[in-house]
N, C-alpha and C positions, 0 to 999 in steps of 0.2 A: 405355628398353627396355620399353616397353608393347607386350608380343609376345605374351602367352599366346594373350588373346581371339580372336588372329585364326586362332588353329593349326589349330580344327578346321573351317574352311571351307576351310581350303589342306591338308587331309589327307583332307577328302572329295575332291577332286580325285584325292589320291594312291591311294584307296580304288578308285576310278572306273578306273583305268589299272592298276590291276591286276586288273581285270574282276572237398562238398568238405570236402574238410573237410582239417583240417591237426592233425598232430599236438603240434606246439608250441605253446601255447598267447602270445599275444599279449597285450598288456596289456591286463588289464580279465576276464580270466577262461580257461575252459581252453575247449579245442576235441574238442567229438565224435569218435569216434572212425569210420573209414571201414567200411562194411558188408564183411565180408572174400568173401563171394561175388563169384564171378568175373563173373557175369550174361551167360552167355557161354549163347546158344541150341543145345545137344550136337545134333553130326549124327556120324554116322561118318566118318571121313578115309578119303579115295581121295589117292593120292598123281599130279600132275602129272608128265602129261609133260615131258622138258627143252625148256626153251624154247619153252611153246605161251604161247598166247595165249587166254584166256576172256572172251567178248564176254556181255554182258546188257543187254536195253532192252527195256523195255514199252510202247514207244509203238506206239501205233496203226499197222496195217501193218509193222510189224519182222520177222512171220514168225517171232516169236517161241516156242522149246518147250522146258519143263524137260527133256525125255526125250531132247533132241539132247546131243551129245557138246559145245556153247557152244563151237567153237573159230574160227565163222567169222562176220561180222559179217552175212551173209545168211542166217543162222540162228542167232541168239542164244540166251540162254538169258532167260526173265520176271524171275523172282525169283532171291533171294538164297539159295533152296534148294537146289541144287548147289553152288552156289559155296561154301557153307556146308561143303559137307564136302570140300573141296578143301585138298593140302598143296601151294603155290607153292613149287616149291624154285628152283635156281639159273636166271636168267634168265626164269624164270615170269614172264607179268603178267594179273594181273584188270583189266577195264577196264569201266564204265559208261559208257552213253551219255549226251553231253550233253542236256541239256535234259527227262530222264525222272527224277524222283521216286519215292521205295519207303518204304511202313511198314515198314519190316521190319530187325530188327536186320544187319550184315552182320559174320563172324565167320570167315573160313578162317584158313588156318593157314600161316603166313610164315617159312619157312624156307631164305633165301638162303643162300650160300656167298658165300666172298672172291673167287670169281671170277663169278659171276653174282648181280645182285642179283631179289629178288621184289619184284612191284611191286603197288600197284592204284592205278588212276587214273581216267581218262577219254577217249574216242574220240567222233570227230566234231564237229559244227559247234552251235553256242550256249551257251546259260547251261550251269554247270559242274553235273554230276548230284547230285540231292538225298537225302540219309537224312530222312526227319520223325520221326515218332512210333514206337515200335515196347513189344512187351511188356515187354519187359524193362527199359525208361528209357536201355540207353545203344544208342546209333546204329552204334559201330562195335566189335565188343568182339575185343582179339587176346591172347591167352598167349602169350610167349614167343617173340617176332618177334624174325628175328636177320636181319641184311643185308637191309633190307626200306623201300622207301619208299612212302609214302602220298601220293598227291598228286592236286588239282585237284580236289577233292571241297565242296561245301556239306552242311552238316551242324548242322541243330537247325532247331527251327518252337513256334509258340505255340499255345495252346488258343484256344479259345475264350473263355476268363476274359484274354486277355492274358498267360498265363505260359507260361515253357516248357513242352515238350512233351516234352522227355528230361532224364533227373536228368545223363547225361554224354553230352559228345558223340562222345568219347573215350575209350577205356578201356586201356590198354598194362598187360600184368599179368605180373611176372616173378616165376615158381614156381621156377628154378632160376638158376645162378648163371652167368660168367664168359661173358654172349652182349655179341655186338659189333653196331653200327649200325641202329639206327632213325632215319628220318628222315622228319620233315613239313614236308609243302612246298606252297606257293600252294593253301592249303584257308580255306576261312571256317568258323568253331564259332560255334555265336551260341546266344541263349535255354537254355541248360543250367541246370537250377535247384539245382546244382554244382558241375560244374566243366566247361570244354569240352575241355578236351584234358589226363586225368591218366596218368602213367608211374609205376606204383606197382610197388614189391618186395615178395612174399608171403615172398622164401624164408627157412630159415637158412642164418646166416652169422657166418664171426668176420670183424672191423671191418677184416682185408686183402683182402676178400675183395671185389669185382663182380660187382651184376648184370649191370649193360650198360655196356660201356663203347663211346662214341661215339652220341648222342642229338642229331639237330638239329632245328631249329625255323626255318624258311628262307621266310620271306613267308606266312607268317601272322596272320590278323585275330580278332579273338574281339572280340562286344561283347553285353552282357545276359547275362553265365554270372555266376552268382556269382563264381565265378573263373575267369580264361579258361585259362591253363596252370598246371600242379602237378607237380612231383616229389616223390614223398614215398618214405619206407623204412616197411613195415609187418609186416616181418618180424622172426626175433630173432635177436639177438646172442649167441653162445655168451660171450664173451670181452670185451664192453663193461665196462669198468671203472665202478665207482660215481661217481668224480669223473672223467670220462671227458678227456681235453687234444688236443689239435688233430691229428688224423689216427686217434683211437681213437673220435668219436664218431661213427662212419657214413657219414661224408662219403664213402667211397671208392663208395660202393653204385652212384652212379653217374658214373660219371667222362669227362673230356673231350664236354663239353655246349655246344652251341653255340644262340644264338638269332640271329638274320640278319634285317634288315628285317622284324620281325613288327610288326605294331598292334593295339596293344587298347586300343580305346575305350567309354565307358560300359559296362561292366562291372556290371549294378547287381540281377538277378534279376530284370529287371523287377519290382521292386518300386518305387514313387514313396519321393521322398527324406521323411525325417520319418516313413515308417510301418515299424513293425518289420518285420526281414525274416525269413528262414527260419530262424534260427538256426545257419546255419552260417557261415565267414567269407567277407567281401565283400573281392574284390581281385582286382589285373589276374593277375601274375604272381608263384608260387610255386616257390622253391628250396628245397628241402629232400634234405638225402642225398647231398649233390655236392662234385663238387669237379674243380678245372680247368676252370672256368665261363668261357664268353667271352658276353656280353648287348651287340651292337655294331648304331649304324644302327637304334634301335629305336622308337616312341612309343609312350607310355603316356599318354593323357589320358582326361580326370573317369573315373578307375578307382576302384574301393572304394565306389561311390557308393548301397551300399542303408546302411541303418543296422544293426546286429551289434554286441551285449556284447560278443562277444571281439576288436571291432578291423578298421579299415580300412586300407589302403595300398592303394597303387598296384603296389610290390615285395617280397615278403616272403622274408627269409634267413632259414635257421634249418641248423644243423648243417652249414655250407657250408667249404669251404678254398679257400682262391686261387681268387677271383673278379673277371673283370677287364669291368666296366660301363662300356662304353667310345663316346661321341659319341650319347646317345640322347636324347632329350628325354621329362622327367617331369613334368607338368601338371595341374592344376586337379583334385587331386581332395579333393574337396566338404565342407563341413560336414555330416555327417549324425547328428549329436550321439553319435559311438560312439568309442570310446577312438581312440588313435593319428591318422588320417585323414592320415597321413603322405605323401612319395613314396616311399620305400625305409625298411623295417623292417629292421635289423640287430637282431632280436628274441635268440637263445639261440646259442651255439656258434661261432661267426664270427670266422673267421682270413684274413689276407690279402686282404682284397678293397679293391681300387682302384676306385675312380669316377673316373672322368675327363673332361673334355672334353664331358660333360654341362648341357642348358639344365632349370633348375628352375625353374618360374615359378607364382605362386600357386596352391601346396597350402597346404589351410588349417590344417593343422599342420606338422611342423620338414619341410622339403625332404628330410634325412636325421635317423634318429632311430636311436639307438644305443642299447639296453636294458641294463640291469641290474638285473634285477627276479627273477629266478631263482634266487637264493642265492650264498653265494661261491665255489663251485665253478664256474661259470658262466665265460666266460671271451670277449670280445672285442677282440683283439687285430690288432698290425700294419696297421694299416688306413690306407689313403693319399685323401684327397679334394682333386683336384686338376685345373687347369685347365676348372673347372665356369663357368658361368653363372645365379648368383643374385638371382629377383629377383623380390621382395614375397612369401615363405614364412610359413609361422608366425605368421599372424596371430592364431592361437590363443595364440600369448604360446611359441612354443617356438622362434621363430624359423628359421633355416636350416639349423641343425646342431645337435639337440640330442641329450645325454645324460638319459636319465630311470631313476632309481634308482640306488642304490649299494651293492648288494649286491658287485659283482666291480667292478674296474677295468676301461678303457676305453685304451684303444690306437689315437689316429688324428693325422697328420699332414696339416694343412691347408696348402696352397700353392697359389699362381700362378694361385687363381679369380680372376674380376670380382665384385662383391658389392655390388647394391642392396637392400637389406634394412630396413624402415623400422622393423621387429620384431627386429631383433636378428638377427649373426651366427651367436657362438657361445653357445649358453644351458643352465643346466643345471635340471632340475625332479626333481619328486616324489624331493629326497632325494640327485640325484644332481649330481656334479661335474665341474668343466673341467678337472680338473689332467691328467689323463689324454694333453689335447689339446694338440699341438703345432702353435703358430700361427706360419707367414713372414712373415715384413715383406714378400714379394714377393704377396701379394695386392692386386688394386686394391678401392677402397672409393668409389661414386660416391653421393652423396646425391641426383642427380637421376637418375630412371631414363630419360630422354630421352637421358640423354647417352652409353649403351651400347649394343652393338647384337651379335644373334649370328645367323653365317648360318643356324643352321637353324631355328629359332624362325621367322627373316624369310625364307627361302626362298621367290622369286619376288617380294620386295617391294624396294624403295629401303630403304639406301642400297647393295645387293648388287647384284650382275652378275656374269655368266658368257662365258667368251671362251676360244678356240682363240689360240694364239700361232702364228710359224714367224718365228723372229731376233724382231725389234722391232716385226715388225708385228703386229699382236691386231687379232682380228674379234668381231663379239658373237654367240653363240649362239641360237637361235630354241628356242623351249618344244616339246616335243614330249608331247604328253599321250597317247599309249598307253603310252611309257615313263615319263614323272611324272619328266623331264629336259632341261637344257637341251644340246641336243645338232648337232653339224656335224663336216665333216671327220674322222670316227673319234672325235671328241672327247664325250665325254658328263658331265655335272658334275648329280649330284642332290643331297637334300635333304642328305644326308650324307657322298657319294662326290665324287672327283675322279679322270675314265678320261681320259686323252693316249691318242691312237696313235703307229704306230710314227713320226712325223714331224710329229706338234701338239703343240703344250703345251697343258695343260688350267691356266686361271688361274680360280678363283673372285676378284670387285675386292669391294673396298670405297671408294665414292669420300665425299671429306669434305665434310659438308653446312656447315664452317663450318671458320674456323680454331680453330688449339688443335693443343695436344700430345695425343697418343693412349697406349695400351700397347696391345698383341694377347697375348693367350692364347687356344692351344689344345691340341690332341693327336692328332697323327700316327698313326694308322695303315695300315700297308702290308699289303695283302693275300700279298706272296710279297717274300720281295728286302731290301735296304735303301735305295729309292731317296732322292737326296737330294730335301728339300722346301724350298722358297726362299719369305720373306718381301720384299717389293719396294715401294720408295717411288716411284712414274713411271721405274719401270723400273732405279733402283738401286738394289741389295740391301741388305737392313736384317740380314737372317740367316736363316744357311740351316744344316736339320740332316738327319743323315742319319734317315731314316723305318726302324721296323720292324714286325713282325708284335707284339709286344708293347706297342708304341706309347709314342712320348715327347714329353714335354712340349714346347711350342713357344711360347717370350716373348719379348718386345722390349719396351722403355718407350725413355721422350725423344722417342717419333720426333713431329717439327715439321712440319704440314700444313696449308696453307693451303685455301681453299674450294675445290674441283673436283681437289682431287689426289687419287690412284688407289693405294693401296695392293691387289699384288695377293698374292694364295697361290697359289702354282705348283706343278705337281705335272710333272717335262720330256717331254716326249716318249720314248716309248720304257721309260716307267717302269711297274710296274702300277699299277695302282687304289689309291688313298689315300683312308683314310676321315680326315675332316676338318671339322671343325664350331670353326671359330674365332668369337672376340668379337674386337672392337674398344672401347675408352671413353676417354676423354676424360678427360685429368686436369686439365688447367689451358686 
């Protein structure tokens, strides 16, 4: 299973086809606190008309004029100076034109309804339109957006020295309580010399209470932000208890959170590894304040990658409840001689969160790391890690799954991963212990990592294949790189997903480069439904379970294969969309 290396040449492809600070402090010190200014450029609000349309581009010949009403694309508006004091309400949309660039921060005011959403986006033909630099450090700054999406936007640029050029690239700032749906979609954030895209809560509140509930994150990239996404709560609590237990400490502030095919790679402040960074924490992705978390279809590689006192990952939880991390791959993030350098930080407060179905493959501390460093009131519990792919973590000596400290107990049940691991499974350091952890005998354990393999690590490589079925006949799929799938007949099968139409089956194979007994784990999830999902040895069933939107486990062992036999995963015609990222290894 020698698969990291090759991820991020087969994610630049993927890249290609789709054209900070933290409150909790992480091991090894505490974390600044975020500047509470809005940084938000004040124009007057004019309230939109329903349902128009506001065009801006500054390219040469556009016929461009602040002083026009911007509602028609043969007379746009230049800058962000109207638009700036624009209220988008129901079905409103701002839109930029491709391929034009703006210093200037952009800031109106998004105010959809449940029947019409506000939008700002993009209009016309080439590269998606750019924010660079602007006064204030952040690119796109909004208060209290409710039914609003943001999409198809670039966003952040460097100086001249090499470093960003905006402190955020993103600023979401919730001054009151109880708004629903924000969503980011197909936007790039890059070089922010904090964070690229933060969703922060100013207001008060007692611990039942939401800012936002419904926040997505839907095919987005972030690479060189200190940190690329952030949830944080920076508000107060009327009613937060001193020893606060699992649904009293914050977590509601923002609830039902979705992250969807996003990537973040290199993540590092452009700073070079080895030299101190800015002092605030380096990492891809940050949870904090949530709860009813889905992070699915996702990668995270060499993330955390500047060096930072207070601590690296790739993933950081803090103050989270029922989290479900489901079929993403978390990679190679780096020695940079700074505490943790983990793939997922279960740092303080953290309830309910499942990983599953997940590829870990050398980070150079524990694949997952579970903290207990914050006193005995602290509290990480119920936790399930299961149907993962591990392999060569923790060479820092914490191995795959570590506890560190022992201040609170530890709550996690391990099952039905693959585990090459030459540093150690399960490990416990600085103080802290394994008892907490519950280990299956139904884990595989392969000491040669040749002898395991996981489709989405390998996607697009041997010993994987993709096919359309109809009865017993199967065809092979051809690559289609604007979609970053292999795709015929309705059928489409990417790095994570399996699409049938209404009359193919979508089969990801596995065929055997040798004989030997196998086991498969993986983890089913269904976009809508409970379609059934079937395991196949040349066409006769090993086991089949029904799939659902919460997702379940999927094993088999014994099963006997000689050279060139076809193990497939089928998702039937007629079913929705299954996300799906199985292992195969070789037991004997």
């Amino acid at each position: 299973m020698s698969l990291s290396r090759t991820i991020t040449r087969a994610l630049a492809l993927a890249l290609a086809a789709a054209g900070c600070v933290i409150t909790v402090g992480m091991a090894g010190g505490s974390m600044p606190a975020f500047a509470q200014s809005s940084g938000v450029d004040e124009a007057p609000a004019r309230a939109a008309a329903s349902d128009t349309t506001y065009y801006v581009d500054n390219a040469a010949g556009s016929n461009c004029s602040d002083s026009g009403p911007g509602t028609s694309e043969s007379s746009p508006w230049c800058t962000f100076t109207p638009a700036n004091a624009l209220t988008l309400g129901a079905g409103d949309s701002l839109l930029l034109a491709r391929g034009d660039s703006w210093s200037q921060q952009l800031n109106p005011t998004l105010a959809g309804t449940a029947n019409g959403i506000a939008t700002i986006g993009a209009y016309g033909e080439g590269a998606a339109p750019r924010i660079l630099a602007t006064s204030t450090g952040i690119g796109l700054a909004l208060t209290d957006p409710e039914y609003a999406v943001i999409s198809n936007l670039d966003i952040g640029a460097k100086t001249s020295a090499g470093l960003g050029a905006l402190s955020y690239g993103i600023m979401a700032t919730y001054t009151s309580l109880e708004r629903h749906s924000l969503t980011f979609s197909d936007l790039s954030v890059h070089d922010s010399v904090q964070i690229g895209i933060l969703v922060r809560s100013t207001a008060t509140q007692s611990v039942s209470q939401t800012a936002l509930d419904g926040l997505s994150f839907v095919r987005v990239t972030t690479t060189h932000n200190a940190q690329g996404i952030a949830t944080v709560g920076q508000g107060v609590f009327t009613d937060m208890p001193s020893s606060p237990t699992s649904g009293s400490e914050g977590s509601k502030t923002f609830t039902n959170v979705l992250l969807d095919a996003v990537i973040e790679t290199h993540d590092d402040a452009n700073v070079p590894l080895g030299n101190p960074g800015n002092g605030v924490p380096c990492a891809g992705l940050t949870l904090q304040y949530a709860s009813n978390v889905v992070v699915r279809d996702s990668v995270f590689d060499t993330e955390g990658s500047c060096y930072t006192a207070v601590g690296t990952t790739a993933v950081f939880l803090g103050r989270v409840n029922h989290v479900r991390f489901l079929n993403n791959i978390v990679v190679n993030t780096p020695n940079t001689g700074s505490p943790d350098m983990c793939g997922i930080d279960l740092e303080s407060m953290t309830n309910d969160v499942t990983i599953a179905g997940t590829y870990f493959g050398d980070n150079y501390g524990a694949a997952i790391e579970y903290l207990a460093i914050h006193g005995s009131g602290d509290f990480s519990t119920n936790h399930v890690v299961s149907s993962n792919a591990f392999y060569a973590n923790g060479s820092n000596g914490h191995g795959a799954i570590a506890q560190l400290g022992g201040d609170s107990a530890v709550q996690v049940s391990v099952t039905k991963n693959v585990v090459y691991q030459p540093a150690g499974t399960i490990v416990a350091g600085a103080g802290g212990t394994t008892t907490g952890f519950t280990v299956a005998a139904d884990n595989v354990v392969v000491t040669d990592g040749s002898r395991a393999s996981q489709s989405a690590a390998q996607f697009g490589t041997a010993p994987w294949g993709y096919q359309s079925g109809t009865g017993s006949t199967w065809s092979a799929l051809a690559y289609d790189s604007s979609t970053a799938t292999y795709a015929g007949s309705g059928v489409a099968i990417g790095r994570f997903t399996l699409t049938p139409s209404s009359t193919s089956t979508a089969a990801l194979t596995w065929t055997a480069p040798t004989a030997g007994t196998v086991s498969v784990r993986g983890y089913a999830v269904a976009t809508a439904g409970m379609p059934t999902v079937i395991v196949s040895r040349n066409g006769t069933t090993v086991t089949s379970t029904a799939a659902s939107t919460s997702g379940v486990p999927i094993a088999a062992d014994g099963i006997t294969v000689a050279a060139g036999d076809v193990l497939r995963f089928v998702v039937p015609a007629g079913a929705t969309t299954v996300s799906w990222a199985p292992s195969v290894a070789y037991t004997s």
